[in-house]
C-alpha positions in Angstrom: -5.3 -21.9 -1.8 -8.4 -19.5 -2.9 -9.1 -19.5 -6.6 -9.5 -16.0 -8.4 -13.5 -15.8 -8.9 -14.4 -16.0 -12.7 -13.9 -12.4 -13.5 -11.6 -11.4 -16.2 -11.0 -7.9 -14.5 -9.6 -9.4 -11.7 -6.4 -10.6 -13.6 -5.8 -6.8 -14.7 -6.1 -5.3 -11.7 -2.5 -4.6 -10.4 0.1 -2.3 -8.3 2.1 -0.3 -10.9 3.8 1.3 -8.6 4.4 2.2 -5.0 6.7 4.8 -3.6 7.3 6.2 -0.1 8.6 9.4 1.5 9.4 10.4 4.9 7.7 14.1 5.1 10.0 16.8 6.4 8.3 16.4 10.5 10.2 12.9 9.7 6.3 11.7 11.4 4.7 11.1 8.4 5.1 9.1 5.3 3.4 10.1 1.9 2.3 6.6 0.0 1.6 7.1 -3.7 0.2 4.1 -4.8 -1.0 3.6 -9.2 -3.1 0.3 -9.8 -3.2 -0.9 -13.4 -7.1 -0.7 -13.4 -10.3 0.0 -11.0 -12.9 -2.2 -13.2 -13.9 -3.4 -10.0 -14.3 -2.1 -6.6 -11.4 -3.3 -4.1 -9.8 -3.4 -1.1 -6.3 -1.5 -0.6 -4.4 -2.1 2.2 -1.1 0.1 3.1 1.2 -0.7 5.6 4.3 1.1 7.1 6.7 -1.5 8.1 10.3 -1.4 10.1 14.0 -2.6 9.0 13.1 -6.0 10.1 9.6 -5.6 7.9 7.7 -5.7 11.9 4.5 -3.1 11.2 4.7 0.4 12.2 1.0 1.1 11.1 -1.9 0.3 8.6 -4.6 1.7 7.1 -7.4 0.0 4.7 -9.2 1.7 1.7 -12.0 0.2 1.4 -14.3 -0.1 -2.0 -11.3 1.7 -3.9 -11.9 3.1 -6.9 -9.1 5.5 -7.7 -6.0 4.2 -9.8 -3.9 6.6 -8.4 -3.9 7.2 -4.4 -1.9 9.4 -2.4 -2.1 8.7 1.7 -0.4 9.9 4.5 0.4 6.7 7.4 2.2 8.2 10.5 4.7 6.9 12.3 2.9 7.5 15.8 6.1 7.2 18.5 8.4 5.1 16.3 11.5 6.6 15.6 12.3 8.0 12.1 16.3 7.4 12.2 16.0 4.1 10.9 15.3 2.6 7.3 11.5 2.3 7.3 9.6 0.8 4.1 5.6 0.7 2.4 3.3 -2.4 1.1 0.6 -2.2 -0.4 -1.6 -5.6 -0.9 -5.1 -5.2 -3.2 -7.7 -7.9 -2.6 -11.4 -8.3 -3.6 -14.4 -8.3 -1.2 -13.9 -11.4 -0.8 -10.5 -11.1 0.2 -8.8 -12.6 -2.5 -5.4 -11.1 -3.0 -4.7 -9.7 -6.7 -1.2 -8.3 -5.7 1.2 -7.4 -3.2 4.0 -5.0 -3.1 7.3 -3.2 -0.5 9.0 -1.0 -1.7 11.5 1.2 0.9 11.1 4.9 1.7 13.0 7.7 0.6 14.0 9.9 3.2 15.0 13.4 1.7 18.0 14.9 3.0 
C-alpha cells in the first residue's frame, strides 16, 4: 500500500460531490464534480461507466486547480437506454489516490 506523502493538505483534499446527467442528444453526459480543497495541484480522473460499472469513456484533468468542474464525457456509439453512471478518482502527481467516488446519472425525462 502507498503511504500519503507528509503533506497535511493532502488529507483535505476530497470529492464533495459528483453528479451526472444525460444531455438532451442522450450522447453526452454533463459531470459536475466540487473537491473540498485545491491547496495542491492534482490529478482528476472522470469516467463514464455501464450498468455492470464496464467503462464507456475517460478523460484526465491534469494539474487541477478548480474546486468546482463541469465536463462533458460522451458516450461515443454506446447506447443511452440503459442506466449509465460517473466516477471520479483524485490522486496526486505521484499517483497517490486521495478519494474515489460513482454516483449514477440522471436521465431527464
Amino acid at each position: 500500500m502507498t503511504q500519503l506523502p507528509e503533506n497535511p493538505n493532502l488529507e483535505l483534499i476530497r470529492i464533495e460531490s459528483l453528479s451526472g446527467i444525460l444531455l438532451n442528444d442522450r450522447r453526452r453526459v454533463r459531470v459536475t464534480l466540487v473537491l473540498s480543497s485545491t491547496d495542491i495541484k492534482s490529478t482528476v480522473e472522470l469516467v463514464l461507466l455501464d450498468q455492470n460499472k464496464n467503462e464507456i469513456t475517460r478523460s484526465m484533468i491534469i494539474g487541477c486547480v478548480d474546486e468546482h468542474i463541469t465536463f462533458t464525457l460522451h458516450l461515443g456509439d454506446f447506447p443511452a437506454g440503459t442506466p449509465l453512471f460517473v466516477g471520479a478518482t483524485i490522486q496526486t502527481e505521484g499517483e497517490v489516490v486521495l478519494d474515489t467516488k460513482v454516483s449514477p446519472v440522471d436521465v431527464p425525462s
